[in-house]
Backbone of each chain as nested JSON, in Angstrom:
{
  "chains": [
    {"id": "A", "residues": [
      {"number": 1, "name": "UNK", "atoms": {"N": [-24.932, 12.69, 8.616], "CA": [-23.724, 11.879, 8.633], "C": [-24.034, 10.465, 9.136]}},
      {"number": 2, "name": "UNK", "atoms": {"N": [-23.244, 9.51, 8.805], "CA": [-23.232, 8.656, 9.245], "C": [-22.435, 7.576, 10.17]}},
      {"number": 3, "name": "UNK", "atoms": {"N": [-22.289, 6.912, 11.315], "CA": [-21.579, 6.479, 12.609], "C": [-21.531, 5.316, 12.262]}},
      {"number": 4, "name": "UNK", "atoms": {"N": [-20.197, 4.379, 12.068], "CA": [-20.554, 2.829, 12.336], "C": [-19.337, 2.559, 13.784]}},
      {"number": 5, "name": "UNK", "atoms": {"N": [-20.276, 1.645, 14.251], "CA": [-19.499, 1.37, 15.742], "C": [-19.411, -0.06, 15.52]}},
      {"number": 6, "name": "UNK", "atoms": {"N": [-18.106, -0.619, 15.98], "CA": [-17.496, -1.67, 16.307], "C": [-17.828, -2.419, 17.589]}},
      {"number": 7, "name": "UNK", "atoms": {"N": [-19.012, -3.202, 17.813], "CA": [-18.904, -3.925, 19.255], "C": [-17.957, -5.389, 19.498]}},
      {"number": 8, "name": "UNK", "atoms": {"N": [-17.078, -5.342, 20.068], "CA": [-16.252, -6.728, 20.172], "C": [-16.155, -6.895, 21.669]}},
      {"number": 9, "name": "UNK", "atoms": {"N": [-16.08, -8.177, 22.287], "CA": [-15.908, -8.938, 23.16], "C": [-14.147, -8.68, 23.531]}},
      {"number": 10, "name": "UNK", "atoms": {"N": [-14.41, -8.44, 25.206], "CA": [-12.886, -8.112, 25.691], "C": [-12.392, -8.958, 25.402]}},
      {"number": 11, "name": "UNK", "atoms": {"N": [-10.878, -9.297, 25.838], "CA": [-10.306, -10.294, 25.502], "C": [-10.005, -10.958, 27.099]}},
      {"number": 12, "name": "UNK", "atoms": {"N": [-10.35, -12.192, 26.765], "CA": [-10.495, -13.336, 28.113], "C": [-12.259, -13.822, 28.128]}},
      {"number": 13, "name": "UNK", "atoms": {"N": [-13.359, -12.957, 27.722], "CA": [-14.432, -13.128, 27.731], "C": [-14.774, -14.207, 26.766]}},
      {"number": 14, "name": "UNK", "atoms": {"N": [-15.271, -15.314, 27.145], "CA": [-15.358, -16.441, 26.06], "C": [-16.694, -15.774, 25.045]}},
      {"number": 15, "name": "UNK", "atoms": {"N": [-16.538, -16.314, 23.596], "CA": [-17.238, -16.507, 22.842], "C": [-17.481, -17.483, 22.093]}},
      {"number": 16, "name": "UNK", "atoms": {"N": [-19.011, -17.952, 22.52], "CA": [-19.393, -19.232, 21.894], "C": [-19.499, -19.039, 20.778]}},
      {"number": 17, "name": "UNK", "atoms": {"N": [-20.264, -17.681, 19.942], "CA": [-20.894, -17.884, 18.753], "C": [-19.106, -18.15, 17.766]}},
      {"number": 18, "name": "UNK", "atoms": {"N": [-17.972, -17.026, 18.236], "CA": [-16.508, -17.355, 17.676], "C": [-16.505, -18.88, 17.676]}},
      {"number": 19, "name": "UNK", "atoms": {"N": [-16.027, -19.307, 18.604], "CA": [-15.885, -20.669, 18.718], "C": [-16.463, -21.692, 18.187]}},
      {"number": 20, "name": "UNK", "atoms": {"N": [-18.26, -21.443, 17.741], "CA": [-19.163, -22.278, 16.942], "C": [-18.516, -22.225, 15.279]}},
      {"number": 21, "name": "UNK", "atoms": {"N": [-17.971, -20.222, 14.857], "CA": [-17.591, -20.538, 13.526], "C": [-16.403, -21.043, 13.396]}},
      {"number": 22, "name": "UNK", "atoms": {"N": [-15.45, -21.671, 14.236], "CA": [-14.044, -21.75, 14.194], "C": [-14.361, -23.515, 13.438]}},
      {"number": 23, "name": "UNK", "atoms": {"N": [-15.315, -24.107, 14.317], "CA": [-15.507, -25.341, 14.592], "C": [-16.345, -25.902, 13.202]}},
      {"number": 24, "name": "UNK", "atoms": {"N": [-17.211, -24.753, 12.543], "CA": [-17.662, -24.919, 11.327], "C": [-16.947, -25.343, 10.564]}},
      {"number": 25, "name": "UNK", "atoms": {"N": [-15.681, -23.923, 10.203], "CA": [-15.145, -23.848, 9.215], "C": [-13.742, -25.077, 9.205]}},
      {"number": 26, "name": "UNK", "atoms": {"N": [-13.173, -25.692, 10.613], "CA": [-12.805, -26.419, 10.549], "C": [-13.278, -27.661, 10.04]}},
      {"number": 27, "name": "UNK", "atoms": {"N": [-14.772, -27.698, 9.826], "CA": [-15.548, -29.484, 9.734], "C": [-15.777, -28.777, 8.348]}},
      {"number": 28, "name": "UNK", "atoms": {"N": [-15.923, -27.501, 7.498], "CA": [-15.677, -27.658, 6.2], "C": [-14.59, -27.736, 4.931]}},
      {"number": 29, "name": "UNK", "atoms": {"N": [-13.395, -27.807, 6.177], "CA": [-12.286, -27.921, 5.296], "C": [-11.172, -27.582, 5.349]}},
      {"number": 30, "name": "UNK", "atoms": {"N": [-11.636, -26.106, 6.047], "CA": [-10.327, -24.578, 6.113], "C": [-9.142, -25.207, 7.141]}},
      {"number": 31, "name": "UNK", "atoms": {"N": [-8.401, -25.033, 6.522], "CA": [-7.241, -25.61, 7.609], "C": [-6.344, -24.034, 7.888]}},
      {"number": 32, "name": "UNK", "atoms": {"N": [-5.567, -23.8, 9.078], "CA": [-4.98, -22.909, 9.426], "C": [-5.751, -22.24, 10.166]}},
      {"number": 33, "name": "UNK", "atoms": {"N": [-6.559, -22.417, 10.571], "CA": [-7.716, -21.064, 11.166], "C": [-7.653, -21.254, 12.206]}},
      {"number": 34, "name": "UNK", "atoms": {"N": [-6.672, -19.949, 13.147], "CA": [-6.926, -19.683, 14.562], "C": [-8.061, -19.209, 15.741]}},
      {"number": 35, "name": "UNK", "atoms": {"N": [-8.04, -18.36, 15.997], "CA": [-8.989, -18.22, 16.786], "C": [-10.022, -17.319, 16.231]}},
      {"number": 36, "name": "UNK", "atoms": {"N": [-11.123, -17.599, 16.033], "CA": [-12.544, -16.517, 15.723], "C": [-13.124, -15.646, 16.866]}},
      {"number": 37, "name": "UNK", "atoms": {"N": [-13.243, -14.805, 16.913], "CA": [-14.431, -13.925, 17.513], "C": [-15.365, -13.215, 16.943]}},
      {"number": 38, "name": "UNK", "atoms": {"N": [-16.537, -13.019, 17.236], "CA": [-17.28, -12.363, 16.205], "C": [-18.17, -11.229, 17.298]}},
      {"number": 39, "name": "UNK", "atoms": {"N": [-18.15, -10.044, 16.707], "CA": [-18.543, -9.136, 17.233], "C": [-20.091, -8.5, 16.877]}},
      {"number": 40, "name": "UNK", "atoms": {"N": [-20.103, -7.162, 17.024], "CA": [-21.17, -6.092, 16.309], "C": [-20.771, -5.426, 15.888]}},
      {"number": 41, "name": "UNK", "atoms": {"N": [-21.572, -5.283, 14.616], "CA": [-21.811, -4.155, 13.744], "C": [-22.748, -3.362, 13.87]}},
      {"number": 42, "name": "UNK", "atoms": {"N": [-22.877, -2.097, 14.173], "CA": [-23.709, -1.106, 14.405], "C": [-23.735, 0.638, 13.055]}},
      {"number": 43, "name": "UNK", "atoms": {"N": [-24.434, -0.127, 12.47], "CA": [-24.216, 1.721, 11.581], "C": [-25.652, 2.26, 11.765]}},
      {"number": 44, "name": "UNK", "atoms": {"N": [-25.236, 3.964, 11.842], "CA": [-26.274, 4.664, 12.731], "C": [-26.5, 5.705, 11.841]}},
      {"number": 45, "name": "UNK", "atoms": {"N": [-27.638, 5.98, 10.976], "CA": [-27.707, 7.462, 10.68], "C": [-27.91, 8.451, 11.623]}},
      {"number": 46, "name": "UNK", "atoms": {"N": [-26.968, 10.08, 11.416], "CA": [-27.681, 10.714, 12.404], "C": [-28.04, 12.249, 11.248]}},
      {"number": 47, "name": "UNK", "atoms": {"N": [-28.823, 12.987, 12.301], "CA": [-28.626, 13.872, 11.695], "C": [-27.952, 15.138, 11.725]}},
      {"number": 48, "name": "UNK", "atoms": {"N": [-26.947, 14.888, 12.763], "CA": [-25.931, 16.009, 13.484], "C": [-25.317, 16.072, 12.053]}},
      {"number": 49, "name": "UNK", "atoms": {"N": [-24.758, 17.402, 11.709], "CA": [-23.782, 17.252, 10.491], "C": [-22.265, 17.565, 11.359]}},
      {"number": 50, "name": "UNK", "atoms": {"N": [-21.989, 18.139, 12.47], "CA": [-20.548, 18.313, 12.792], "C": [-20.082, 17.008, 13.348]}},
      {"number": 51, "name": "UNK", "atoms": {"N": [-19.168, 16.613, 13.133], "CA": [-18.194, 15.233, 13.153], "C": [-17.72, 15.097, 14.591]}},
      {"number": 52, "name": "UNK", "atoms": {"N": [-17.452, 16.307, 15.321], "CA": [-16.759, 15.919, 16.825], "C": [-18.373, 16.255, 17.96]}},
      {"number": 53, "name": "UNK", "atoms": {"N": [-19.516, 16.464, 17.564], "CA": [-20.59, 16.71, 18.063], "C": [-21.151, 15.085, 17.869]}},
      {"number": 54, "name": "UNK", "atoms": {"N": [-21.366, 14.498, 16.609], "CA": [-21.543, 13.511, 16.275], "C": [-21.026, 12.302, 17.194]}},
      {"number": 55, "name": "UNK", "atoms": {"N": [-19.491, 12.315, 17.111], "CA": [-19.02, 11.182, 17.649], "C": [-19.422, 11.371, 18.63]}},
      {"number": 56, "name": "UNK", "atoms": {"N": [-19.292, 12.566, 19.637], "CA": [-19.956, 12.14, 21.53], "C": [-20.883, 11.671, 21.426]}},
      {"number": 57, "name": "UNK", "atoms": {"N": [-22.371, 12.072, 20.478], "CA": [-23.599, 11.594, 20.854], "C": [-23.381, 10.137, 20.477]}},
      {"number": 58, "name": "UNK", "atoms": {"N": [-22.511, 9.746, 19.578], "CA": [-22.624, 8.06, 19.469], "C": [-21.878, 7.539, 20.516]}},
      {"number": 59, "name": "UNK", "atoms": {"N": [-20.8, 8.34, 20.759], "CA": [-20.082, 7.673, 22.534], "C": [-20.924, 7.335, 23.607]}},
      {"number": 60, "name": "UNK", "atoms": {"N": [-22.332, 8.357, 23.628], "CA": [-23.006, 8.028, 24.483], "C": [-24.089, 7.179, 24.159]}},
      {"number": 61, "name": "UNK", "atoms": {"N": [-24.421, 7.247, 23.096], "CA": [-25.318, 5.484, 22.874], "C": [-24.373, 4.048, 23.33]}},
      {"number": 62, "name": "UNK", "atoms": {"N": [-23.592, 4.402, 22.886], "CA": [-22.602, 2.882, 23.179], "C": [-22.096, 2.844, 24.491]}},
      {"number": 63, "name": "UNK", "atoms": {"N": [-22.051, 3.593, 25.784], "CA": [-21.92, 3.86, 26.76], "C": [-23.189, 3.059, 27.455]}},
      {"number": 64, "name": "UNK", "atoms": {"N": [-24.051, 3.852, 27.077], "CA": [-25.643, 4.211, 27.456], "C": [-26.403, 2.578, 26.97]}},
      {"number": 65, "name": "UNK", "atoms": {"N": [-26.459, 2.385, 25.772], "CA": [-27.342, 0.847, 25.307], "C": [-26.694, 0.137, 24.012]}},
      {"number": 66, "name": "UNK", "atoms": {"N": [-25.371, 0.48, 23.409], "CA": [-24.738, -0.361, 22.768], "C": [-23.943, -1.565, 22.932]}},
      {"number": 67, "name": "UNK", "atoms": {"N": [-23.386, -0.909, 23.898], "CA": [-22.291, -2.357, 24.085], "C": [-22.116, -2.195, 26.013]}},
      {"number": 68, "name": "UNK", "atoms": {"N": [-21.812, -3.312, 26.249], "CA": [-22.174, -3.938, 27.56], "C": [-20.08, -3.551, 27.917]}},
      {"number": 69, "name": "UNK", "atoms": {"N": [-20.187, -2.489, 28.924], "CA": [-18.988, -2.066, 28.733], "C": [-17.84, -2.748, 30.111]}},
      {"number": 70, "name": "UNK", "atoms": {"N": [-18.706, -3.868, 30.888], "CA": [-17.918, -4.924, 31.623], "C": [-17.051, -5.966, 30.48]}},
      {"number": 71, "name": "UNK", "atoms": {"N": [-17.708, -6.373, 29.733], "CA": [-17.009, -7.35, 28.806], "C": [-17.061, -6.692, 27.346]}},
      {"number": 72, "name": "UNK", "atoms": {"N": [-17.161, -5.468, 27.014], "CA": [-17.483, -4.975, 25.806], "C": [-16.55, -4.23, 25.263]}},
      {"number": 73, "name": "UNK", "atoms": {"N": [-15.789, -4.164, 24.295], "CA": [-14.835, -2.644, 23.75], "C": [-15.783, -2.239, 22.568]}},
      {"number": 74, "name": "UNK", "atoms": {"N": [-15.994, -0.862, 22.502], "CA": [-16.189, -0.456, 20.998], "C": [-15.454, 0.447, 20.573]}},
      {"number": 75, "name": "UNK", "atoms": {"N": [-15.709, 0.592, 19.449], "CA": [-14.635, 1.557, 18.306], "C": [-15.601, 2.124, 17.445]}},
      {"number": 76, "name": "UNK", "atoms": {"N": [-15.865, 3.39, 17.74], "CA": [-16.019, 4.511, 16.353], "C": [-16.113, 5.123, 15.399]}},
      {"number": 77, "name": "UNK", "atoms": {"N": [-16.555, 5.003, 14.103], "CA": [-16.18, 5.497, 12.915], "C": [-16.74, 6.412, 12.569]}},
      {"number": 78, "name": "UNK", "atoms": {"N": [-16.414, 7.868, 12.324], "CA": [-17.62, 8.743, 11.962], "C": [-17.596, 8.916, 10.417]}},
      {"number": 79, "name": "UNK", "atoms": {"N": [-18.559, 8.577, 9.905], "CA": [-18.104, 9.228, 8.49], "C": [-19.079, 10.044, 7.296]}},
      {"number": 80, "name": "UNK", "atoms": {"N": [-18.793, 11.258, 6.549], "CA": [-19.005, 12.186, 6.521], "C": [-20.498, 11.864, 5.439]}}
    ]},
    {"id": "B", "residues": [
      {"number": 1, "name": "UNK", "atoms": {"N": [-1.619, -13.854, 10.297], "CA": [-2.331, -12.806, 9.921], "C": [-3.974, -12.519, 10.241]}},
      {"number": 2, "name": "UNK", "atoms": {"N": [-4.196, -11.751, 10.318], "CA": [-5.255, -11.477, 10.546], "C": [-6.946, -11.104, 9.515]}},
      {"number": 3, "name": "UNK", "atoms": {"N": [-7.905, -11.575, 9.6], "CA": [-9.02, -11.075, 8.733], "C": [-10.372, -10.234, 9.474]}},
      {"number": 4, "name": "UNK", "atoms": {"N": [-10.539, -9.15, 8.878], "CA": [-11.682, -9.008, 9.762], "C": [-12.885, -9.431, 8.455]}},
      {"number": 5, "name": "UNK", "atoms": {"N": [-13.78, -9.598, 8.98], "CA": [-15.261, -9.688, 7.97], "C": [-16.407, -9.151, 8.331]}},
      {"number": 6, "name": "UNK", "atoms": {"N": [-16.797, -7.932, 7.602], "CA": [-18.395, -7.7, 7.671], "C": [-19.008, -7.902, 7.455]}},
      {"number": 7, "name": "UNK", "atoms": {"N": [-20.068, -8.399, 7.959], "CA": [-21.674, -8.875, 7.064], "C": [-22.839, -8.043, 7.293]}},
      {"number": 8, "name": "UNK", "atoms": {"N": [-22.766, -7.547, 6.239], "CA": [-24.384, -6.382, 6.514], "C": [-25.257, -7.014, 5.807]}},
      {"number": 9, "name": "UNK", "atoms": {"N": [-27.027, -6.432, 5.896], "CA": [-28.016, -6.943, 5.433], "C": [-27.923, -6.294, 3.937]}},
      {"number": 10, "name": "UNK", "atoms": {"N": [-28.508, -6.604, 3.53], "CA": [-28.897, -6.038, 1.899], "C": [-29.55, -4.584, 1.487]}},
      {"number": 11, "name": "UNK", "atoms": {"N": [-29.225, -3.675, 1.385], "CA": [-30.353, -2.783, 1.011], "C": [-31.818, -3.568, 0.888]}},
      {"number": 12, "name": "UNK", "atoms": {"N": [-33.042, -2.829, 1.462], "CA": [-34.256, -3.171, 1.176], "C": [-34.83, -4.9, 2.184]}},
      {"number": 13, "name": "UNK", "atoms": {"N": [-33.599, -5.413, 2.878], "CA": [-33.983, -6.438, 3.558], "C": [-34.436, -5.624, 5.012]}},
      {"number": 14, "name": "UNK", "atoms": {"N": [-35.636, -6.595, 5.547], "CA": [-35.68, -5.805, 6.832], "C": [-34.581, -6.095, 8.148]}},
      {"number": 15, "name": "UNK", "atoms": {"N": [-34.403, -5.426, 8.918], "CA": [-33.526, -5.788, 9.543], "C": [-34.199, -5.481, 11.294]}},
      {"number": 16, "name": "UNK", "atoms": {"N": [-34.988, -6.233, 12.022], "CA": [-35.359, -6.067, 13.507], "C": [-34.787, -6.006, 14.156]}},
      {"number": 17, "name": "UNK", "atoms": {"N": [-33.733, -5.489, 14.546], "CA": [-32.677, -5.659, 15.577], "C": [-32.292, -4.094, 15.757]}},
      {"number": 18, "name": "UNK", "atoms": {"N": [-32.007, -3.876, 14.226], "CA": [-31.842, -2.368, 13.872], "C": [-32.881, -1.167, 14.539]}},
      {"number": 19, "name": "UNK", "atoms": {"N": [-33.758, -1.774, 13.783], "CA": [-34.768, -1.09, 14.329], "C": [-35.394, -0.709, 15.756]}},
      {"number": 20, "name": "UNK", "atoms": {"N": [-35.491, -2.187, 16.219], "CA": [-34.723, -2.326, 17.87], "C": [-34.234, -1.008, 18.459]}},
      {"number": 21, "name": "UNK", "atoms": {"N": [-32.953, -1.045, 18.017], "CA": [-32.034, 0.052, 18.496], "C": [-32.295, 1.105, 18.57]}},
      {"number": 22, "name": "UNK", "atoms": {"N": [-32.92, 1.174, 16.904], "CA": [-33.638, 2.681, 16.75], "C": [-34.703, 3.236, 17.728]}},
      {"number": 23, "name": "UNK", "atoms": {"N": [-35.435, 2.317, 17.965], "CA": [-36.685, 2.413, 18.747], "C": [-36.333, 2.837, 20.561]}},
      {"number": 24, "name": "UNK", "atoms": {"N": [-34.728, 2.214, 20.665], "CA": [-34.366, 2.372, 21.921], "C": [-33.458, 3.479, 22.422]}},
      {"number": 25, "name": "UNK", "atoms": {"N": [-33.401, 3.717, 21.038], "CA": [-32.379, 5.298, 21.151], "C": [-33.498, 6.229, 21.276]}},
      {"number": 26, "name": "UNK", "atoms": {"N": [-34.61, 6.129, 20.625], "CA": [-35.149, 7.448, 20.72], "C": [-35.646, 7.239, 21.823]}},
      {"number": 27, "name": "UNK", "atoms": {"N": [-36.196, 6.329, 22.845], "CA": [-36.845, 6.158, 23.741], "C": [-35.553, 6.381, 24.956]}},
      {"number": 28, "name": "UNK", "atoms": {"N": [-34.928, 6.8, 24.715], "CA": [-33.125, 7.22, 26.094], "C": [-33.27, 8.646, 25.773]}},
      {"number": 29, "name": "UNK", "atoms": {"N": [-33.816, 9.055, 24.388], "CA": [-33.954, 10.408, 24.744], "C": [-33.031, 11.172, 23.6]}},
      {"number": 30, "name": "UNK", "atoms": {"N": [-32.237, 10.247, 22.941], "CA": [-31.294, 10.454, 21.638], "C": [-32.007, 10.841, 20.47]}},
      {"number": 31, "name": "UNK", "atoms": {"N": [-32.126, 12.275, 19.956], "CA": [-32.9, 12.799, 18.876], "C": [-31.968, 12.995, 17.767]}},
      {"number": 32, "name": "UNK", "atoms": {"N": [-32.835, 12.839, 16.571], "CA": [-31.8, 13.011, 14.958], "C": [-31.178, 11.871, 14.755]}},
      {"number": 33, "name": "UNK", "atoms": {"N": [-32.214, 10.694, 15.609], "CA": [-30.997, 9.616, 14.84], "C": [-31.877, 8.863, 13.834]}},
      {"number": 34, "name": "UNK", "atoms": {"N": [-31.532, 8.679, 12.853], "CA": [-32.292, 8.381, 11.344], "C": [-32.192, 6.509, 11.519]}},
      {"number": 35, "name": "UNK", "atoms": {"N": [-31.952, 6.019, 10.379], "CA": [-32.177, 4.471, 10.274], "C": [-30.738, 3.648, 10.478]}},
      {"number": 36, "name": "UNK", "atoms": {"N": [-31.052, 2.559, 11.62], "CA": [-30.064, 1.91, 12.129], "C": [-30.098, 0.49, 11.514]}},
      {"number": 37, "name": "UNK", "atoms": {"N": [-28.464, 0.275, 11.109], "CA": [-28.529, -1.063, 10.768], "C": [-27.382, -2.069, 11.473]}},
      {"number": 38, "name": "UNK", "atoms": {"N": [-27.94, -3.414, 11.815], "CA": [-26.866, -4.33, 12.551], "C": [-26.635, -5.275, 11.7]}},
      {"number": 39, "name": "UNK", "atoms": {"N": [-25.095, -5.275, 11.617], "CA": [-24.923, -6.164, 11.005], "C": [-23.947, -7.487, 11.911]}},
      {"number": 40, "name": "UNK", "atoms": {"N": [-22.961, -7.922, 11.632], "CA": [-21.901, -9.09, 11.952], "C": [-20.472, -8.475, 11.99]}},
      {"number": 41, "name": "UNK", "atoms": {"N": [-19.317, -8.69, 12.728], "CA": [-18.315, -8.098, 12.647], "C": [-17.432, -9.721, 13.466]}},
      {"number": 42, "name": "UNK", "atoms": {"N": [-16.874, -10.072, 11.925], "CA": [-16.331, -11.639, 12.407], "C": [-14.492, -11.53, 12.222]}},
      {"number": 43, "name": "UNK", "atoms": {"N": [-13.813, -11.95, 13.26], "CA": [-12.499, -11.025, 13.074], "C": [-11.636, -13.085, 13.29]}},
      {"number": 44, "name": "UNK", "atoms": {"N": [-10.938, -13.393, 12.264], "CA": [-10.647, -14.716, 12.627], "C": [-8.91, -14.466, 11.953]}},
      {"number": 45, "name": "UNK", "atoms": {"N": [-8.603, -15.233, 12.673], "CA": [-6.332, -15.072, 12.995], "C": [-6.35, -16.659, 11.621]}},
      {"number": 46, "name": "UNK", "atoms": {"N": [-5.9, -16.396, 11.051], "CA": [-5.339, -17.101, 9.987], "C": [-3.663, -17.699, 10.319]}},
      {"number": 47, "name": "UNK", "atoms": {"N": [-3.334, -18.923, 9.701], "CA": [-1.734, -19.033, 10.024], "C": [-1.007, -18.693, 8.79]}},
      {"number": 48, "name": "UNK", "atoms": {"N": [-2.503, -18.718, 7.459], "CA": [-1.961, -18.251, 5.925], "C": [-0.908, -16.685, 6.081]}},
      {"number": 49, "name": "UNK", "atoms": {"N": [0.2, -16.726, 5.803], "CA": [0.979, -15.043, 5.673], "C": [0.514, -13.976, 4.476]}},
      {"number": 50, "name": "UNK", "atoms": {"N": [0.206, -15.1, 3.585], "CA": [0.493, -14.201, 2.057], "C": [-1.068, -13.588, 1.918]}},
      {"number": 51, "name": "UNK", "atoms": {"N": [-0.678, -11.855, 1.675], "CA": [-2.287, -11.745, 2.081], "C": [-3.658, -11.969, 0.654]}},
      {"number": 52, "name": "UNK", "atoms": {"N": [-2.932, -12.085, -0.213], "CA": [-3.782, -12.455, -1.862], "C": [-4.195, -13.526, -1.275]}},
      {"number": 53, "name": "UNK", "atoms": {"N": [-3.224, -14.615, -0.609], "CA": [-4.136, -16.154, -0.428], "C": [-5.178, -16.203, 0.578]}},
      {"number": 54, "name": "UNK", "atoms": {"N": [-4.275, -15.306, 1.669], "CA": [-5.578, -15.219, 2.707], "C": [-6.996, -14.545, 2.347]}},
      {"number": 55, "name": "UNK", "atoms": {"N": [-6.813, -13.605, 1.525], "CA": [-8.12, -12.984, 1.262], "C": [-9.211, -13.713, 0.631]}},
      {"number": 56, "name": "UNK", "atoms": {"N": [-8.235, -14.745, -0.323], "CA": [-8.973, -15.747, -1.214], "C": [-9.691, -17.264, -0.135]}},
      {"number": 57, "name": "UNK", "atoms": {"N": [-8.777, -17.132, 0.805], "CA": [-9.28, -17.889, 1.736], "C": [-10.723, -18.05, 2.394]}},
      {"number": 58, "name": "UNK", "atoms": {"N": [-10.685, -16.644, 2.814], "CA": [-11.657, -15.779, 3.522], "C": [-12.976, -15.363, 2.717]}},
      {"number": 59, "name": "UNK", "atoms": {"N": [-12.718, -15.042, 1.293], "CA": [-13.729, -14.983, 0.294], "C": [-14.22, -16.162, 0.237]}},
      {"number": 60, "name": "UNK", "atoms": {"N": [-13.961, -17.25, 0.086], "CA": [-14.939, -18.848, 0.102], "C": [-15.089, -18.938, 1.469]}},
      {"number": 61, "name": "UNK", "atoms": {"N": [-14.461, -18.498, 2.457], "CA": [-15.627, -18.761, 3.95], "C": [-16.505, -18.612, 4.001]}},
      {"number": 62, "name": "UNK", "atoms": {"N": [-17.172, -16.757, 3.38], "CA": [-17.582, -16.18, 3.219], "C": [-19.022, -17.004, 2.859]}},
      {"number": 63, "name": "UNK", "atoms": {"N": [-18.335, -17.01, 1.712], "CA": [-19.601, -17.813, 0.263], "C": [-20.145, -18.868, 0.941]}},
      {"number": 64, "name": "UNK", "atoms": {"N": [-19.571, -19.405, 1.198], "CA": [-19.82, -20.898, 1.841], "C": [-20.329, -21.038, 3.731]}},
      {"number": 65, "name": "UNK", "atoms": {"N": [-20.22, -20.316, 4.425], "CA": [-20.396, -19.737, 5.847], "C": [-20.773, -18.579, 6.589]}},
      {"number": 66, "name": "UNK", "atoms": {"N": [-20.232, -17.939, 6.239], "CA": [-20.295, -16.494, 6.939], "C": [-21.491, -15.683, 6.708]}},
      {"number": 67, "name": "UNK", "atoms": {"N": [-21.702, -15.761, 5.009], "CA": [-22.468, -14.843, 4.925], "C": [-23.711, -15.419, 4.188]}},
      {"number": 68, "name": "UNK", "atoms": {"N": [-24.761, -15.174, 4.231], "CA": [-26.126, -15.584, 3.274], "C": [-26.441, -14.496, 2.494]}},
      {"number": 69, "name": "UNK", "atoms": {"N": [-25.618, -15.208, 0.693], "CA": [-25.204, -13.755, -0.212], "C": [-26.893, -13.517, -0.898]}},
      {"number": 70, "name": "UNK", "atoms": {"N": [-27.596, -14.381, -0.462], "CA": [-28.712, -13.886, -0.87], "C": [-29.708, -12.96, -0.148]}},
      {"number": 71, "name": "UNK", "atoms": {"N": [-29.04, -12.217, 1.044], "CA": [-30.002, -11.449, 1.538], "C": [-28.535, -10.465, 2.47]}},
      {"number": 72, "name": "UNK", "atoms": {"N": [-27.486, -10.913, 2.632], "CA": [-26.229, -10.363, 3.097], "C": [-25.164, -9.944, 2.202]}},
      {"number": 73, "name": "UNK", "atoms": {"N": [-24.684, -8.891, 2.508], "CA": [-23.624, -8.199, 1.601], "C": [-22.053, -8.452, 2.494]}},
      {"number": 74, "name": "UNK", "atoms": {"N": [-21.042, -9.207, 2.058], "CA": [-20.069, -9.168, 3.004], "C": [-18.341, -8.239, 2.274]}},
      {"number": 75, "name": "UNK", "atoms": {"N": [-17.683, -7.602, 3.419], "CA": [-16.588, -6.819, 2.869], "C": [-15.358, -7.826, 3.62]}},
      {"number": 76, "name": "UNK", "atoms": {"N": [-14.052, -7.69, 3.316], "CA": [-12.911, -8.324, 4.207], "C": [-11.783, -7.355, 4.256]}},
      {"number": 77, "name": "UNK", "atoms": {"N": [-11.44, -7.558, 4.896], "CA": [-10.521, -6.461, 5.17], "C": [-9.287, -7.223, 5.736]}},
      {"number": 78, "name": "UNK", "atoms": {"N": [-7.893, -7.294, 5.729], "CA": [-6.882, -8.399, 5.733], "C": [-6.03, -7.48, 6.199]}},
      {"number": 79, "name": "UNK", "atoms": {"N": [-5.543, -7.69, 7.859], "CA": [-4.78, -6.995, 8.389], "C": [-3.401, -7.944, 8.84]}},
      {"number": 80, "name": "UNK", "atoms": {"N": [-2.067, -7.565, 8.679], "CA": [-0.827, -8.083, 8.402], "C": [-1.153, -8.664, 10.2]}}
    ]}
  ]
}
C-alpha cells in the first residue's frame, strides 16, 4: 500500500519559502493572491497491506522524523 | 477561495531527499518501507470566487512558477 503525508507549517509560524512565492507571483502579474504557504509532500511505499496497521506505522514516522511537531501539523492519507 | 498545489518529481527523475528519508526510516528501525518520494505541497488563498477561473489561474502559476514541467508533475485541487 501506499501513505502520502501532508507536512504544513502551524499557523503563526512564519514561512519564508510561502512568502518568497507570494512575492514572485505578485512581480509576475497574478493579482488577487493572498497568503501562500508551502508545505511537504511525503509519499511512502510500504509493505504492510492492512490500512489501520499501516496508518500507525506512518503516524509514527511523522511523529518520530517527518515533521517537526513544535511548529509542524501533518495529515495522512492511506491509500490502497 | 482556496488552492492547494502538488508538485511531485517525474517518474524515473531521481529524487535525494526521498531517499534521504528512506535511508532514515530504515535506520529508526521502520521495516517494509519500499520507495519514498518528496515532493511540494503549495496551499495559496486566492480573492478569485469562481472556481473554473481560479483553477485556470493556478494552472499558469503552475506553468510559469511553481512547477518545472520538465522534470515535475503538478495536480490542483480548488477548495471553496
Amino acid at each position: 500500500m501506499k501513505a502520502r503525508v501532508h507536512v504544513t507549517l502551524k499557523q503563526g509560524v512564519l514561512d519564508p519559502q510561502g512568502t518568497a512565492i507570494q512575492g514572485a507571483l505578485a512581480h509576475l502579474g497574478f493579482e488577487g493572491v493572498g497568503d501562500v504557504r508551502q508545505g511537504k509532500l511525503i509519499e511512502i511505499d510500504l509493505q504492510e497491506s492492512d490500512p489501520a496497521r499501516g496508518r500507525a506505522q506512518v503516524e509514527e514516522m511523522c511523529r518520530r522524523l517527518l515533521a517537526n511537531t513544535v511548529i509542524e501539523n501533518y495529515a495522512i492519507e492511506v491509500m490502497s
